[in-house]
C-alpha positions in Angstrom: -25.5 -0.4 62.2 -27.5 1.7 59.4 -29.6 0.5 56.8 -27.6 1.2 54.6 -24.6 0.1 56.0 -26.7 -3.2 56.6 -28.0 -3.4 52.8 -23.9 -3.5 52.1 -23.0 -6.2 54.7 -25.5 -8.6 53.6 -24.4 -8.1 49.8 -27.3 -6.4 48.4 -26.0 -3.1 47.1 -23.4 -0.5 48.2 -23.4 1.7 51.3 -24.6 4.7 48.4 -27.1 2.8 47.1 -28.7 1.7 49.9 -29.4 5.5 51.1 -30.8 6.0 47.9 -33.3 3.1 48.7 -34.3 4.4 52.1 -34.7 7.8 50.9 -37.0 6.7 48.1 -38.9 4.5 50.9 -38.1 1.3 49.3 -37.3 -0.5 52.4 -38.8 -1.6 55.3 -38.1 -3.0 58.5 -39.9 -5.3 60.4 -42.6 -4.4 58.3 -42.7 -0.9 58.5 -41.1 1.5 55.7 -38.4 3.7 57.0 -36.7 6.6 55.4 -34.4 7.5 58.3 -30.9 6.5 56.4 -29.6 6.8 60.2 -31.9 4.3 61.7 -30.0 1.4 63.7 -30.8 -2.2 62.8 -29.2 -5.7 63.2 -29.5 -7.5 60.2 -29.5 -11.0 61.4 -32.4 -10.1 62.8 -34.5 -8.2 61.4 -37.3 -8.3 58.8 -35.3 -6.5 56.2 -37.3 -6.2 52.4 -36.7 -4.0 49.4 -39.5 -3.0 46.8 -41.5 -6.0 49.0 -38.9 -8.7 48.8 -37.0 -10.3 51.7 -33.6 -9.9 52.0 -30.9 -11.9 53.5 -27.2 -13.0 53.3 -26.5 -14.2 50.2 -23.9 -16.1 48.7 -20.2 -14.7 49.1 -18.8 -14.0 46.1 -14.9 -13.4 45.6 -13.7 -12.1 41.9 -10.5 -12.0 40.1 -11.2 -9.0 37.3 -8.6 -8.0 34.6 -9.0 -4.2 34.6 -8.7 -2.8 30.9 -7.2 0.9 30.6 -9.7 3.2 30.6 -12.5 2.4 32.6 -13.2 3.6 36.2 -13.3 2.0 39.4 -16.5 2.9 40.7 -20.4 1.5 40.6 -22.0 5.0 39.3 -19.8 7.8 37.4 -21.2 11.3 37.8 -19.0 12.5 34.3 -20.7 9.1 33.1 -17.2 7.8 31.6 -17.5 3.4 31.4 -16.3 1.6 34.8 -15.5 -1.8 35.6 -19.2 -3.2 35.8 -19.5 -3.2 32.2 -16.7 -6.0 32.5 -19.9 -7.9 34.9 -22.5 -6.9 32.3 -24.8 -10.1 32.4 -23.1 -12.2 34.4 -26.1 -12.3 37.0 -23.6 -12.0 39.9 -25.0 -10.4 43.6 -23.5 -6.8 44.1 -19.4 -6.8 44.5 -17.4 -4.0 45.6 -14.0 -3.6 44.4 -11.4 -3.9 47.2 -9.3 -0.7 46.6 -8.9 0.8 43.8 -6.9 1.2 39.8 -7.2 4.6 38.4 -8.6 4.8 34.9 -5.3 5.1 33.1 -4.2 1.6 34.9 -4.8 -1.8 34.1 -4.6 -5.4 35.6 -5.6 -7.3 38.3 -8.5 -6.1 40.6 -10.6 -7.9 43.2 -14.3 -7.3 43.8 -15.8 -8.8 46.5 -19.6 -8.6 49.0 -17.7 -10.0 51.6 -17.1 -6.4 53.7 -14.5 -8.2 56.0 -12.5 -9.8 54.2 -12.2 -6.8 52.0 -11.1 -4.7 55.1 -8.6 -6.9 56.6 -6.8 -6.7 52.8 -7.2 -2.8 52.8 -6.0 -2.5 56.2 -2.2 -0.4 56.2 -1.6 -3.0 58.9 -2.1 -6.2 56.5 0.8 -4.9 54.1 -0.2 -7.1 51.2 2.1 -7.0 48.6 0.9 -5.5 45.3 3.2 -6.0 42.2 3.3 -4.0 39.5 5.0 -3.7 35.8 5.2 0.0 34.8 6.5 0.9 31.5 8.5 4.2 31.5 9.4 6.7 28.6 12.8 6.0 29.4 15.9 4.1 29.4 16.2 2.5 32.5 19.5 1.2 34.2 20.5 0.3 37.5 20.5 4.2 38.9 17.3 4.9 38.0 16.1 1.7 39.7 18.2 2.8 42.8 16.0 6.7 42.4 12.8 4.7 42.7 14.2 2.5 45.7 15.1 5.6 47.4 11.5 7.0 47.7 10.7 10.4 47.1 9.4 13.2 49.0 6.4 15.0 47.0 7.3 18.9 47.0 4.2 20.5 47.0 2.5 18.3 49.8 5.6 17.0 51.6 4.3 13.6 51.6 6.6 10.7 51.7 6.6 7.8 49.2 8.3 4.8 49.1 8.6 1.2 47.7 9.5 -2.3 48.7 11.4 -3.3 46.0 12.1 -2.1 42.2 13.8 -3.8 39.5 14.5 -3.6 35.9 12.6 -6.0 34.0 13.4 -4.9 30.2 15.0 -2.3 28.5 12.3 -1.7 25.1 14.3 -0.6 21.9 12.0 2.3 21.7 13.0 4.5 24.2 11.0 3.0 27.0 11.6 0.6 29.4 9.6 -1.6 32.2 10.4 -1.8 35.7 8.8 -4.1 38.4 7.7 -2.0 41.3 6.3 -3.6 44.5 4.5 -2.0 46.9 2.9 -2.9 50.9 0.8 0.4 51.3 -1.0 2.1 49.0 -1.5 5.9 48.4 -3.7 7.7 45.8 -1.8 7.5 42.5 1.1 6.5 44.7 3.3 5.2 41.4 2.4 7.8 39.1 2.9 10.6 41.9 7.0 8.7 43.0 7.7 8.8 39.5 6.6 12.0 38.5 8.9 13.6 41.4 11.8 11.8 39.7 10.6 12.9 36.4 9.9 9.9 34.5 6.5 9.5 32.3 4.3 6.5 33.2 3.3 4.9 29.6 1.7 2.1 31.2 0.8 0.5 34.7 -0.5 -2.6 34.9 -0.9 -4.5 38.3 0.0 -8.1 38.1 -0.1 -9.6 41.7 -1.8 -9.2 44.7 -0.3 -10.9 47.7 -0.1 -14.6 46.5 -2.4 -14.5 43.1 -1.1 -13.6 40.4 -3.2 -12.3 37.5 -2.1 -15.0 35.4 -3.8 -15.6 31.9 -6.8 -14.1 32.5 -7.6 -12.2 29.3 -8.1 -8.2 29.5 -11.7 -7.4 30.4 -12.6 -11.0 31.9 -13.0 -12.3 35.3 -13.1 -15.3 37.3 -14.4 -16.5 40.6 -11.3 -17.6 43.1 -11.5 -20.8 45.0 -11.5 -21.0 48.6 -7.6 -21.6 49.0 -7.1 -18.6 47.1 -9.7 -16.7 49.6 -7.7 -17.8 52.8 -4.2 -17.1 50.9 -5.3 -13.6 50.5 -6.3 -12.9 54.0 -4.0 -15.2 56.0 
């Protein structure tokens, strides 16, 4: 594999970062600097050190994060708007990657992760890990509009398909609004916010409360937690 890619697999930074290391000639391999972001290593193997440190596989980390509203899910922001890692701000954790993704105007639960694998078999389309959500709508909602949503819609300007496993009603608010639980076993860019904007309906909020079998619980907004090893293997079983 690259160096980069390497870098990423063993937990030390992401895939981006790594090239940026190489290019700057901050690592070396077996001794020797390289620059070549192409060049093929094995990193079990190899003598792998950045800025003159060794590297190796460090501890596997697994995180449960309450996403607030408003922040992005990505390491570096080139508009430089906040992202999730403020949320890890001093926590002295090894580099985590979140596995998929919330857009900014969503909230709820997010897993981050240095474990590559693991993140891959939960991203796979083939997995289809259920992912609940609670979405408020400026609406009131009754049993036809939930049957709308179950339907799926097809998006008219790119003919793309999208669907969900289940809807339900969970309240009707007294302002105008109500919630609905949607659940879905693939996921699309914006794939919510793009179904119910074909059918019309505004998206107040969206937060995501489960993933597969965890639930996102009490944890406060803005605060994470490590999972335990049952909750690892429940995820990926």
């Amino acid at each position: 594999m690259s160096v980069a890619r390497g870098l990423s697999k063993l937990g030390v930074c992401s895939r981006a970062d790594g090239e940026r290391l190489v290019e700057t000639g901050r690592v070396r391999i077996n001794g020797r600097a390289v620059h070549d972001t192409a060049l093929r290593i094995t990193p079990e193997t190899d003598v792998i050190e950045v800025d003159g440190v060794r590297v190796g596989v460090v501890e596997r980390v697994y995180l449960a994060l309450n996403k607030p509203r408003g922040l992005v899910t990505t390491r570096d922001d080139p508009q430089g708007r906040a992202t999730i890692y403020e949320c890890l701000a001093g926590s002295n954790l090894p580099f985590v990657a979140p596995v998929g993704r919330l857009d900014k105007a969503s909230e709820g639960l997010l897993l981050l992760t240095n474990d590559s694998k693991w993140a891959a078999r939960l991203l796979d389309p083939t997995s289809h890990v259920d992912k609940t959500y609670h979405v408020q709508i400026g609406s009131l909602a009754d049993e036809s509009t939930v049957a709308r949503v179950s339907a799926g819609v097809t998006e008219p300007d790119t003919g793309e398909r999208f669907t969900v496993k289940h809807a339900s009603l969970l309240r009707v608010g007294s302002r105008s609004s109500s919630w609905l639980v949607i659940v879905l076993d693939e996921g699309k860019n914006r794939h919510i916010r793009r179904l119910l904007g074909v059918l019309d309906l505004e998206v107040r909020r969206l937060v995501r409360v489960s993933i597969g079998p965890l639930s996102l619980g009490a944890l406060a907004k803005g605060q994470w937690r490590r999972l335990g090893a049952e909750e690892v293997r429940a995820l990926s079983s």
